[in-house]
N, CA, C and O atoms as a GROMACS GRO file, in nm:
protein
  516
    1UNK      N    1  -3.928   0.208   2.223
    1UNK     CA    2  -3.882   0.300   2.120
    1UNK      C    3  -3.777   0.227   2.035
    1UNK      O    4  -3.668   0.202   2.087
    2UNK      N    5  -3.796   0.199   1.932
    2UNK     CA    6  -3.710   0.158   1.817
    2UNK      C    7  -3.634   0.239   1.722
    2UNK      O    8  -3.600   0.172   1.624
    3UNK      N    9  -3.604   0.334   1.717
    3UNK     CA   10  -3.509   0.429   1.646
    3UNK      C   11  -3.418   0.358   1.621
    3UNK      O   12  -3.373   0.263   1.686
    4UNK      N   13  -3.372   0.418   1.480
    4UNK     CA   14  -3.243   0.356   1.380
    4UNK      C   15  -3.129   0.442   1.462
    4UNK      O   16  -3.158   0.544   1.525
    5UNK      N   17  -3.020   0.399   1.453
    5UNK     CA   18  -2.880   0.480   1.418
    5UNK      C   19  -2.794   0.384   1.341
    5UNK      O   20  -2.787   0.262   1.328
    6UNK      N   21  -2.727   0.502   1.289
    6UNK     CA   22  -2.675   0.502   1.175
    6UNK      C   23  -2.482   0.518   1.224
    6UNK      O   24  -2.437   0.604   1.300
    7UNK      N   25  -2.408   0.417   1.162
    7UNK     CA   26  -2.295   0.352   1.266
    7UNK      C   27  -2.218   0.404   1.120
    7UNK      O   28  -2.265   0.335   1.030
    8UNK      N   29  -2.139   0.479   1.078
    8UNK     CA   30  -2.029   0.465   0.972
    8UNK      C   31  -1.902   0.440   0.993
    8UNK      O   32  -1.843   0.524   1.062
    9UNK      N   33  -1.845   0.356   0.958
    9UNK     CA   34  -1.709   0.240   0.936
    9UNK      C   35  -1.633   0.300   0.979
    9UNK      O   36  -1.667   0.418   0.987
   10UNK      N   37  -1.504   0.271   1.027
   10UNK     CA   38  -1.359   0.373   1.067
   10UNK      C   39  -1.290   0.336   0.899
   10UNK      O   40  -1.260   0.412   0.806
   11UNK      N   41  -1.286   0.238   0.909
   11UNK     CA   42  -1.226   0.215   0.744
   11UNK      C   43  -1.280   0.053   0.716
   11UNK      O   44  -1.334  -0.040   0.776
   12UNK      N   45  -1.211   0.102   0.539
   12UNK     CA   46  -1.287  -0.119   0.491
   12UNK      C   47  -1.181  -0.138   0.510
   12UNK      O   48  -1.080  -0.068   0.507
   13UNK      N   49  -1.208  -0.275   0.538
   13UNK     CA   50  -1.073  -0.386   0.587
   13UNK      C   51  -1.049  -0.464   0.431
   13UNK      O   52  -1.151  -0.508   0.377
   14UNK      N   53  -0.940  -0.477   0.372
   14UNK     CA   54  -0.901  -0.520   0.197
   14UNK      C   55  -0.909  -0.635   0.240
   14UNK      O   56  -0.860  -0.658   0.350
   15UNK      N   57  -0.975  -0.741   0.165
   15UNK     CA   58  -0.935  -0.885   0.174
   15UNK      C   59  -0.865  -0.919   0.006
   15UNK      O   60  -0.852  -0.857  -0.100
   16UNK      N   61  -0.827  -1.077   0.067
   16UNK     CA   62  -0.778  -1.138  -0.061
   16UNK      C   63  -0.886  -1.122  -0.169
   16UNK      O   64  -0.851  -1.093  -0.283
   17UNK      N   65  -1.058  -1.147  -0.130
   17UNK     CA   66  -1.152  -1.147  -0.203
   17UNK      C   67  -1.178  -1.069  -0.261
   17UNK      O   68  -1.248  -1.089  -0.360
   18UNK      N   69  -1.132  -0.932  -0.228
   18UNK     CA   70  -1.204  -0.757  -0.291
   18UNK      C   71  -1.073  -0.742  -0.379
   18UNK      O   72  -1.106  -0.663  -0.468
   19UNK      N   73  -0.950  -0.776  -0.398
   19UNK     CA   74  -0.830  -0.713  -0.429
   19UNK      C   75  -0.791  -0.793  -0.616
   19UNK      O   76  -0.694  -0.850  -0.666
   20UNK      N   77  -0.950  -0.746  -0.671
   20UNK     CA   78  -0.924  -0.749  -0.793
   20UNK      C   79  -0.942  -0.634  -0.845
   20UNK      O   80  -1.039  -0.565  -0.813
   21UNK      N   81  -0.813  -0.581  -0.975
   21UNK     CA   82  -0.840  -0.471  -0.951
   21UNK      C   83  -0.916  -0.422  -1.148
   21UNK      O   84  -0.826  -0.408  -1.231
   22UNK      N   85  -0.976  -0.413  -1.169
   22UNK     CA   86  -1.059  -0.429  -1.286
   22UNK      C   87  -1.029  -0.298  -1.389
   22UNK      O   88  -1.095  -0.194  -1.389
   23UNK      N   89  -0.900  -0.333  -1.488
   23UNK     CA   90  -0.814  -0.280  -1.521
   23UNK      C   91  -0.762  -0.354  -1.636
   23UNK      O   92  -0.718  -0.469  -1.633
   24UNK      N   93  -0.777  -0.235  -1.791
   24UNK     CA   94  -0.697  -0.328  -1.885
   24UNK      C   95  -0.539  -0.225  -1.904
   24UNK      O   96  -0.498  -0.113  -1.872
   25UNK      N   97  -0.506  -0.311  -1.954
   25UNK     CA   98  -0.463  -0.431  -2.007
   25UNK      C   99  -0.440  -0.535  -1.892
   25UNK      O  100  -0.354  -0.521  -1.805
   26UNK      N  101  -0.534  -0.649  -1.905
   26UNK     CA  102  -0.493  -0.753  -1.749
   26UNK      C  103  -0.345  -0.736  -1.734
   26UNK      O  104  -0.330  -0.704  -1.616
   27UNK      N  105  -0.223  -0.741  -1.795
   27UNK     CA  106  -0.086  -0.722  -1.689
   27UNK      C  107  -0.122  -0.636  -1.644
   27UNK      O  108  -0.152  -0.693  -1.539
   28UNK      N  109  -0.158  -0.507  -1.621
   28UNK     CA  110  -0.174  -0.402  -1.542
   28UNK      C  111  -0.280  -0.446  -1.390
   28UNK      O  112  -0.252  -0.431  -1.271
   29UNK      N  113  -0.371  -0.487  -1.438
   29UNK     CA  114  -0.463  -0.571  -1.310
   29UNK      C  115  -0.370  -0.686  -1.232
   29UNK      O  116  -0.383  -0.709  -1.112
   30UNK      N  117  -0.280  -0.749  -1.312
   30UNK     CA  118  -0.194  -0.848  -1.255
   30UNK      C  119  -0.099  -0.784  -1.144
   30UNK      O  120  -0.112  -0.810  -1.025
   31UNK      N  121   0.005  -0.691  -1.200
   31UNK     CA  122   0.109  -0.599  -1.175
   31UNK      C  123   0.037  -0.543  -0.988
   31UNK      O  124   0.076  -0.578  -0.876
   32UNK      N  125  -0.091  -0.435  -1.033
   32UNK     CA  126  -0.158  -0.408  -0.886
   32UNK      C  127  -0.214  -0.485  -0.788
   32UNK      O  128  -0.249  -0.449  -0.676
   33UNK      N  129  -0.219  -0.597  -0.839
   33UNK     CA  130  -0.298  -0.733  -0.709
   33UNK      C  131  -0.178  -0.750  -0.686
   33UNK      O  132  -0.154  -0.722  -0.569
   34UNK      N  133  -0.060  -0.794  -0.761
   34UNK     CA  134   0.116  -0.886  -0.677
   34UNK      C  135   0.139  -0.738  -0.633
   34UNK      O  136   0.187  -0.752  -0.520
   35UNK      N  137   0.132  -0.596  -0.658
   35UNK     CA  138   0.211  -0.509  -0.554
   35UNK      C  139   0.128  -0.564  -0.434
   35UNK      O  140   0.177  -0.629  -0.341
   36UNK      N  141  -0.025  -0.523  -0.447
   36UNK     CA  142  -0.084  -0.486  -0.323
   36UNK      C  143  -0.092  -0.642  -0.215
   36UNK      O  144  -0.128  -0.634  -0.097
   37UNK      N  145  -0.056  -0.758  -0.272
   37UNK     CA  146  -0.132  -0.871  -0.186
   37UNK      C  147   0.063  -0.914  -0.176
   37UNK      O  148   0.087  -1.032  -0.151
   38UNK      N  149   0.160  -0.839  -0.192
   38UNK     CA  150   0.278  -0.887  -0.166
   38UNK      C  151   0.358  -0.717  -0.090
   38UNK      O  152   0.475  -0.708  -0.127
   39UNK      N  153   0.333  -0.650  -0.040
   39UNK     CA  154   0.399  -0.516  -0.030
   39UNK      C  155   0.478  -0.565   0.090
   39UNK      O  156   0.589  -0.512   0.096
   40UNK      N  157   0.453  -0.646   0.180
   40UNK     CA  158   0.551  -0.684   0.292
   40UNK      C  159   0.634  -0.770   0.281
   40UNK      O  160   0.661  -0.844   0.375
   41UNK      N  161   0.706  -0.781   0.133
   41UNK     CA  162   0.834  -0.871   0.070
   41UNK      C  163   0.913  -0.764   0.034
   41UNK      O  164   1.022  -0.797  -0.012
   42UNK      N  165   0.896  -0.664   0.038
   42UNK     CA  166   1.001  -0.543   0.034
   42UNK      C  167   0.997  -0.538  -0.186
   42UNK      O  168   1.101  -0.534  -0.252
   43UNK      N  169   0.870  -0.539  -0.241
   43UNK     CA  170   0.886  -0.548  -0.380
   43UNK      C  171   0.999  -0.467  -0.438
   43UNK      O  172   1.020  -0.365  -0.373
   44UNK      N  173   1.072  -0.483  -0.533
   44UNK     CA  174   1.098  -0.379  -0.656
   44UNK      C  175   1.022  -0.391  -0.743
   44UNK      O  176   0.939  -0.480  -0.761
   45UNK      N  177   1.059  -0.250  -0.837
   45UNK     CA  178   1.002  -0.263  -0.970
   45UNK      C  179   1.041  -0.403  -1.071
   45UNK      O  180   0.976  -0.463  -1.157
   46UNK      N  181   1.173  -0.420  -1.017
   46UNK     CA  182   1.214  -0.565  -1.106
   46UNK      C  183   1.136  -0.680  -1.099
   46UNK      O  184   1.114  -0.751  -1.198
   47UNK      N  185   1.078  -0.709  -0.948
   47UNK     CA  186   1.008  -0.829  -0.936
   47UNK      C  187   0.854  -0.838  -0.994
   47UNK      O  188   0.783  -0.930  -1.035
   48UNK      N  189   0.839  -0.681  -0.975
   48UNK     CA  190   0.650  -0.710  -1.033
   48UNK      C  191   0.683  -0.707  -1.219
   48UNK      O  192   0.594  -0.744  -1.296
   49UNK      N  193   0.773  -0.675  -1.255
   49UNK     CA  194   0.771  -0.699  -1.406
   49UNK      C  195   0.842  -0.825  -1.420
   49UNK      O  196   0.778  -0.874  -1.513
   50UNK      N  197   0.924  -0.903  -1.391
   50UNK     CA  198   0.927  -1.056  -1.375
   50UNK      C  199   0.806  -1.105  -1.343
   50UNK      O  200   0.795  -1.214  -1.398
   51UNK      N  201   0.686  -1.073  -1.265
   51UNK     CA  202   0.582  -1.139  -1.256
   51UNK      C  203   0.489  -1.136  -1.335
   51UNK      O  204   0.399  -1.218  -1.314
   52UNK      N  205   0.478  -1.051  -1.441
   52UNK     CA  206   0.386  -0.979  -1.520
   52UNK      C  207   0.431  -1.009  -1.670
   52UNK      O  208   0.353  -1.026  -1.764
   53UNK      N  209   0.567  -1.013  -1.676
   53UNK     CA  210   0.606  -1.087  -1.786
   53UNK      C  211   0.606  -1.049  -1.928
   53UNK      O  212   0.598  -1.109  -2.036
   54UNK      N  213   0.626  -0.863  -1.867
   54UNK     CA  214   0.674  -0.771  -1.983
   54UNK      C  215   0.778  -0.720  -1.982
   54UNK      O  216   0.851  -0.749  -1.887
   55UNK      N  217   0.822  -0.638  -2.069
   55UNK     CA  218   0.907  -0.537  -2.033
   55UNK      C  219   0.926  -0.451  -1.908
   55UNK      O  220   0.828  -0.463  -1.834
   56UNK      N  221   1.004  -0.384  -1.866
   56UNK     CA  222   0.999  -0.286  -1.769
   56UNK      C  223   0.948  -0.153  -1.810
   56UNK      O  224   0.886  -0.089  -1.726
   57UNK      N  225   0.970  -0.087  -1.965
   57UNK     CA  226   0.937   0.007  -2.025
   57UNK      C  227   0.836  -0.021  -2.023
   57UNK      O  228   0.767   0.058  -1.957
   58UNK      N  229   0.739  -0.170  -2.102
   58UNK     CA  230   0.604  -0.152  -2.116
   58UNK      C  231   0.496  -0.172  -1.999
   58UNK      O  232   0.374  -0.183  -2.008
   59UNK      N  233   0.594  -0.172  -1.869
   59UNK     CA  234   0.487  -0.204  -1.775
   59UNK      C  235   0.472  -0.015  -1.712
   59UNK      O  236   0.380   0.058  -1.676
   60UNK      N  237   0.631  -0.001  -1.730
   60UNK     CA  238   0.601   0.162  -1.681
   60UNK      C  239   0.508   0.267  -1.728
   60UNK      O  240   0.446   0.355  -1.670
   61UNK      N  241   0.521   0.215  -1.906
   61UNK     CA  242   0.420   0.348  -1.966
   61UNK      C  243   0.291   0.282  -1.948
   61UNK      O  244   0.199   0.342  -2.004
   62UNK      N  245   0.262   0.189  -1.892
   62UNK     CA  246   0.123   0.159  -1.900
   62UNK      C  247   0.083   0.257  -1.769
   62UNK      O  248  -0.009   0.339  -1.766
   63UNK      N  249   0.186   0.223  -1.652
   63UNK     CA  250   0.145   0.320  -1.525
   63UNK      C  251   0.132   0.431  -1.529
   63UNK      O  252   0.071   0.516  -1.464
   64UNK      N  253   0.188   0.428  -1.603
   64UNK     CA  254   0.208   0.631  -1.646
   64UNK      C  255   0.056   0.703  -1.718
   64UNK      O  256  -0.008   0.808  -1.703
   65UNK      N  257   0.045   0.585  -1.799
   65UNK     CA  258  -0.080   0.663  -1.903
   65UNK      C  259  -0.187   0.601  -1.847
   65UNK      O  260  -0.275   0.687  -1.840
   66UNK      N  261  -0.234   0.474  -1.793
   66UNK     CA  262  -0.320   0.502  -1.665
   66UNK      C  263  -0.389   0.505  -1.566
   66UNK      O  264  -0.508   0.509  -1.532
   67UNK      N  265  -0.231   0.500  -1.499
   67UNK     CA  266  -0.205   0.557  -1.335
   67UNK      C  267  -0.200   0.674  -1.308
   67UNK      O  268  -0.302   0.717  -1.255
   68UNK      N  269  -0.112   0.753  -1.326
   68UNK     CA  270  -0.062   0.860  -1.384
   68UNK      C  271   0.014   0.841  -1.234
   68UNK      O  272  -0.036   0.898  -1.138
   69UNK      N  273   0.130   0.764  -1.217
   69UNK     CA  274   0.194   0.720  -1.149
   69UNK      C  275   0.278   0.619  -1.209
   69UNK      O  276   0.248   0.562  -1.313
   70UNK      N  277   0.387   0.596  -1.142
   70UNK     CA  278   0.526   0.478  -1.158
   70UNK      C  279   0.495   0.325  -1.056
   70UNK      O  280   0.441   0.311  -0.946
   71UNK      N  281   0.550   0.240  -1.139
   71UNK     CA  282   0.555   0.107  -1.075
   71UNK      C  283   0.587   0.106  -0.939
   71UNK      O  284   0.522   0.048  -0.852
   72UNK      N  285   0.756   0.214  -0.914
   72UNK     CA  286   0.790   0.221  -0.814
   72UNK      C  287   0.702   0.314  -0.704
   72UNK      O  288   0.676   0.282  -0.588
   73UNK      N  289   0.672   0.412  -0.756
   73UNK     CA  290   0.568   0.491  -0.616
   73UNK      C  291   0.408   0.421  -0.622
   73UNK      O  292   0.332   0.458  -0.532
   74UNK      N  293   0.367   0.342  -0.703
   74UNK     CA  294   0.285   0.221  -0.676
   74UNK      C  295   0.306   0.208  -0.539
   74UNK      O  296   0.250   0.256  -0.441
   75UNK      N  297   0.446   0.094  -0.563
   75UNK     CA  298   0.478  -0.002  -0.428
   75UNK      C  299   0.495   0.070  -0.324
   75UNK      O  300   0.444   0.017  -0.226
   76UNK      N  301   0.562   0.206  -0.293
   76UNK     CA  302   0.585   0.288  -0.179
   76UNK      C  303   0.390   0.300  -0.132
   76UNK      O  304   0.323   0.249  -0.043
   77UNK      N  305   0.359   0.388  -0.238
   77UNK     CA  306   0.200   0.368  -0.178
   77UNK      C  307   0.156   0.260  -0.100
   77UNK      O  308   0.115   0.276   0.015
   78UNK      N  309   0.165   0.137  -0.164
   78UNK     CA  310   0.097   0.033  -0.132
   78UNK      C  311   0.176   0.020   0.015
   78UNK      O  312   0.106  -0.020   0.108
   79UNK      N  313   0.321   0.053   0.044
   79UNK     CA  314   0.379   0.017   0.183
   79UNK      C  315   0.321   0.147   0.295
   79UNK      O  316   0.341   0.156   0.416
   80UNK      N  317   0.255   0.224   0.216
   80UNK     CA  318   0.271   0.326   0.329
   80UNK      C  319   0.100   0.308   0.408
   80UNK      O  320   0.060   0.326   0.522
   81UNK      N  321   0.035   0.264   0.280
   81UNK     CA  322  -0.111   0.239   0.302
   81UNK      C  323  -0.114   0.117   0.378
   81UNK      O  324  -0.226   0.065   0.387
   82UNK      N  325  -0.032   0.066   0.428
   82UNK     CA  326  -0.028  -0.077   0.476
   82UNK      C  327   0.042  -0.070   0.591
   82UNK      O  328   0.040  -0.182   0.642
   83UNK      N  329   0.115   0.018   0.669
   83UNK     CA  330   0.135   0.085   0.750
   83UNK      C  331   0.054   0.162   0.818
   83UNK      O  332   0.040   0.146   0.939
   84UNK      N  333  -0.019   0.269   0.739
   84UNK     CA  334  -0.165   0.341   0.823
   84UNK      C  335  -0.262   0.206   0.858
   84UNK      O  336  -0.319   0.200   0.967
   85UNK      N  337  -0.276   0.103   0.764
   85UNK     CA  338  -0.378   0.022   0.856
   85UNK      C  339  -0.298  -0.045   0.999
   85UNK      O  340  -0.376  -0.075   1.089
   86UNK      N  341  -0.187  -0.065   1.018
   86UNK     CA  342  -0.140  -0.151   1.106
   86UNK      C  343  -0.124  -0.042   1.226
   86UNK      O  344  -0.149  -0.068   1.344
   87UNK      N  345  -0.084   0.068   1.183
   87UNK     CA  346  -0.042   0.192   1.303
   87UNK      C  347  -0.227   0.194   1.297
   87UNK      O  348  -0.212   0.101   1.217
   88UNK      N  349  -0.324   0.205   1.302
   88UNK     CA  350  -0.477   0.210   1.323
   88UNK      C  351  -0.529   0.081   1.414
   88UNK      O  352  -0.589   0.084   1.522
   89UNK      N  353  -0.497  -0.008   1.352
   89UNK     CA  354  -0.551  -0.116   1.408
   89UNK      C  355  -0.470  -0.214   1.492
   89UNK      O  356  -0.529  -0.299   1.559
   90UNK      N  357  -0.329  -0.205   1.491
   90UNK     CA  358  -0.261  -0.263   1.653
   90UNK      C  359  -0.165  -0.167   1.705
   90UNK      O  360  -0.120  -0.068   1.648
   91UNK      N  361  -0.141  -0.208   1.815
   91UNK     CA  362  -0.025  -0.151   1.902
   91UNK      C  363   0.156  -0.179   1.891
   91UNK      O  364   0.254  -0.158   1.963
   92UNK      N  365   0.133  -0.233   1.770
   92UNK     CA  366   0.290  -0.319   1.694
   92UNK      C  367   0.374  -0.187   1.736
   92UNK      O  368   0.316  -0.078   1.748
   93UNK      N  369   0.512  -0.202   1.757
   93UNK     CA  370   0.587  -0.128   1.757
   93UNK      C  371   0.650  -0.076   1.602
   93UNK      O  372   0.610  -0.134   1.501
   94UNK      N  373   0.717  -0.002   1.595
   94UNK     CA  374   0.749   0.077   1.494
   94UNK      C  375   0.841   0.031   1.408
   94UNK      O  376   0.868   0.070   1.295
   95UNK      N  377   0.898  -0.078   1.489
   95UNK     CA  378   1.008  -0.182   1.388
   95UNK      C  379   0.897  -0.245   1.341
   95UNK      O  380   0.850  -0.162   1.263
   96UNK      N  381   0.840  -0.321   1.340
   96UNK     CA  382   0.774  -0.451   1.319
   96UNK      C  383   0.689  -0.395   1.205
   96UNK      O  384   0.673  -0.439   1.092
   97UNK      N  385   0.631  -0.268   1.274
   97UNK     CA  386   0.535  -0.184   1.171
   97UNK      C  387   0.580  -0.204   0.989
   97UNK      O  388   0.536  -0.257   0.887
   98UNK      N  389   0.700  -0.116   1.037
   98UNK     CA  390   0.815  -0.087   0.915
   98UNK      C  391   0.856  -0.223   0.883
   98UNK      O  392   0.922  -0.202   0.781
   99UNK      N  393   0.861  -0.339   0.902
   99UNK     CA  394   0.881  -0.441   0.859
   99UNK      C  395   0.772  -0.528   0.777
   99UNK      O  396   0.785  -0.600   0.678
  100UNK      N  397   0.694  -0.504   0.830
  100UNK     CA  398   0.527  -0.577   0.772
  100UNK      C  399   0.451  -0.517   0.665
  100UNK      O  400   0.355  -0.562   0.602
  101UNK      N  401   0.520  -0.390   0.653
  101UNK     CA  402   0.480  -0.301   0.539
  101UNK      C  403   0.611  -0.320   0.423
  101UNK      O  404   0.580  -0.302   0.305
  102UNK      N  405   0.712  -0.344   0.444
  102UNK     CA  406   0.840  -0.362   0.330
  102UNK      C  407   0.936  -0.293   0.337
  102UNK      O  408   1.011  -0.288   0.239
  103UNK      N  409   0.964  -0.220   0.447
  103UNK     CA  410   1.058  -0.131   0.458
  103UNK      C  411   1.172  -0.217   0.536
  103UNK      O  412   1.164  -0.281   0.641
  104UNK      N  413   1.302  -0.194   0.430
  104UNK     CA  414   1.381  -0.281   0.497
  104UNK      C  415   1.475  -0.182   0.662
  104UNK      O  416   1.544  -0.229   0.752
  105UNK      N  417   1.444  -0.080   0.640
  105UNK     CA  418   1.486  -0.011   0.803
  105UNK      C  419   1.401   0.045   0.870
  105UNK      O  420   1.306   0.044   0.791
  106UNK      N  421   1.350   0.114   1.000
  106UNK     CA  422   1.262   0.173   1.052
  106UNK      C  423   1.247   0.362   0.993
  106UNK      O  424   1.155   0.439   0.969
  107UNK      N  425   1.423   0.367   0.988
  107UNK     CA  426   1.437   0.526   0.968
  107UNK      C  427   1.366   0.527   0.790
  107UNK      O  428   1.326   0.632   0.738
  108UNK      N  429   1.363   0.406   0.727
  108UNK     CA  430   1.374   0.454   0.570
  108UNK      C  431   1.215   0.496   0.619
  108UNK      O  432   1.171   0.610   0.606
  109UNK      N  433   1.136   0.380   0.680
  109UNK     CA  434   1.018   0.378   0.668
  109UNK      C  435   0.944   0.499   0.759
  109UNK      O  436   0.826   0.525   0.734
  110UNK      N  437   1.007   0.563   0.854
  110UNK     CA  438   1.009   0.723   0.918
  110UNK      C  439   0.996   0.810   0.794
  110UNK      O  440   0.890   0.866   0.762
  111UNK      N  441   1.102   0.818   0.732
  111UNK     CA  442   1.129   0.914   0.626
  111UNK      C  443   1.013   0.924   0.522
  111UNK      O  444   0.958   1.030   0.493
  112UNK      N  445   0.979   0.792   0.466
  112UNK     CA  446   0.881   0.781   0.382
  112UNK      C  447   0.777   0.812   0.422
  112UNK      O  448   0.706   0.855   0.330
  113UNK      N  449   0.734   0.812   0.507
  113UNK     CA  450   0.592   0.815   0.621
  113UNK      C  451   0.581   0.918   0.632
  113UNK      O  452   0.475   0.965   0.591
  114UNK      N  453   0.684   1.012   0.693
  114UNK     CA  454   0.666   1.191   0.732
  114UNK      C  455   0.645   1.242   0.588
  114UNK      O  456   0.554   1.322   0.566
  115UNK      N  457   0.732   1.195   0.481
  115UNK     CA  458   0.710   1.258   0.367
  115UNK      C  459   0.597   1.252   0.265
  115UNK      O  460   0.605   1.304   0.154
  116UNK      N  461   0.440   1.152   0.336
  116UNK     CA  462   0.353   1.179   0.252
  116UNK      C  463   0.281   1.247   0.362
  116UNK      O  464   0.173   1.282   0.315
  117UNK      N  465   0.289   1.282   0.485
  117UNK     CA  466   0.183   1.319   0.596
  117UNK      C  467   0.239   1.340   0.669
  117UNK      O  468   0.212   1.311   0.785
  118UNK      N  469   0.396   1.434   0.610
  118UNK     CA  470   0.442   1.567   0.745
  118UNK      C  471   0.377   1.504   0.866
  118UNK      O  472   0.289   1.568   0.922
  119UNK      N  473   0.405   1.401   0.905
  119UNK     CA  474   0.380   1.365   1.038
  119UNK      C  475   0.454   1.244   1.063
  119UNK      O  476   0.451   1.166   0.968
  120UNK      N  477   0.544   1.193   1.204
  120UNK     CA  478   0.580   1.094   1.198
  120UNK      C  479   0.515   0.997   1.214
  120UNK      O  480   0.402   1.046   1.219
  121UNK      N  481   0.499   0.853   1.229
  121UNK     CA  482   0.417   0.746   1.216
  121UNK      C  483   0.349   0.761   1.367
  121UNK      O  484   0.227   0.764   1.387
  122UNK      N  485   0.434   0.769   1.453
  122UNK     CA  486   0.437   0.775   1.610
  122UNK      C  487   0.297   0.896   1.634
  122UNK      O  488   0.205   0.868   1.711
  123UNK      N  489   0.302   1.019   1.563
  123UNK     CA  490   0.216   1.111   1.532
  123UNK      C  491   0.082   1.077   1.483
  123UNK      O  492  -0.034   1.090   1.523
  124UNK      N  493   0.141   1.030   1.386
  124UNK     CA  494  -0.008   0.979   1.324
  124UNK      C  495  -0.047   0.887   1.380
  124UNK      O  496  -0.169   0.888   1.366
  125UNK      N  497  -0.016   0.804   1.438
  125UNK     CA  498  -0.094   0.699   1.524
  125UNK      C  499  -0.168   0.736   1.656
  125UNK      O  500  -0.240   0.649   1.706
  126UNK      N  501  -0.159   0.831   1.704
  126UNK     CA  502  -0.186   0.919   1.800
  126UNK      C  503  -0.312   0.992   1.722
  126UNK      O  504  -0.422   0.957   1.765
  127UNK      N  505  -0.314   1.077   1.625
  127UNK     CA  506  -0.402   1.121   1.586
  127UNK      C  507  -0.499   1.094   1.488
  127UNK      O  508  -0.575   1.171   1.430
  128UNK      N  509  -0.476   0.908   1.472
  128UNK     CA  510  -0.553   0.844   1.415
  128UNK      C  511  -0.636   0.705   1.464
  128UNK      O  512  -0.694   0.628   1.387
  129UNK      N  513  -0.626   0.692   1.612
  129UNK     CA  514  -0.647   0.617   1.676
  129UNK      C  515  -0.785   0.623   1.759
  129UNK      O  516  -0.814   0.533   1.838
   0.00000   0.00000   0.00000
């Protein structure tokens, strides 16, 4: 008996290779590859517009009109999404977690964490595992 089954993913794994992000004005494609392929350097908004090599105004209204989001909750995204993969896929403790994602304390990176998913990390790793 040869029957198919059908296996669907827990999640995609981002590589360096997929993390173009196809987006004009290219600073804006620039700006989202250095958040997302740098989020565990603890970014500011200052450094991805030093990298991008505009203004700070003109990199913001570009996020704004369309992202419909800020440079800065960009980078929080990008740390928190980078956190759910690590609380998913190892057993890292909760410092290290919060460190590998850009959070320069554990409590900031608690705080931030409960506050997109009313749940603590410790929680969600439990009910995402």
């Amino acid at each position: 008996d040869c029957s198919e089954v059908l296996v669907m993913p827990r999640e995609v794994e981002n590589r360096g290779s997929t993390a173009i992000f196809p987006v004009d004005p290219p600073y804006l494609a620039a700006a989202l590859s250095y958040i997302h392929s740098h989020v565990e350097d603890g970014l500011l908004a200052s450094d991805v517009v030093k990298r991008v090599g505009v203004s700070y105004a003109t990199l913001e209204n570009v996020f704004r009109d369309r992202l419909k989001t800020t440079v800065q909750r960009e980078i929080m995204a990008s740390r928190v999404e980078r956190a759910e993969h690590l609380l998913r896929s190892s057993s890292l403790p909760m410092k290290e977690v919060a460190a590998l994602s850009g959070f320069k304390t554990q409590q900031y990176f608690s705080a931030c964490f409960r506050a997109r998913h009313n749940l603590s990390p410790v929680d969600w790793r439990t009910n995402n595992v």
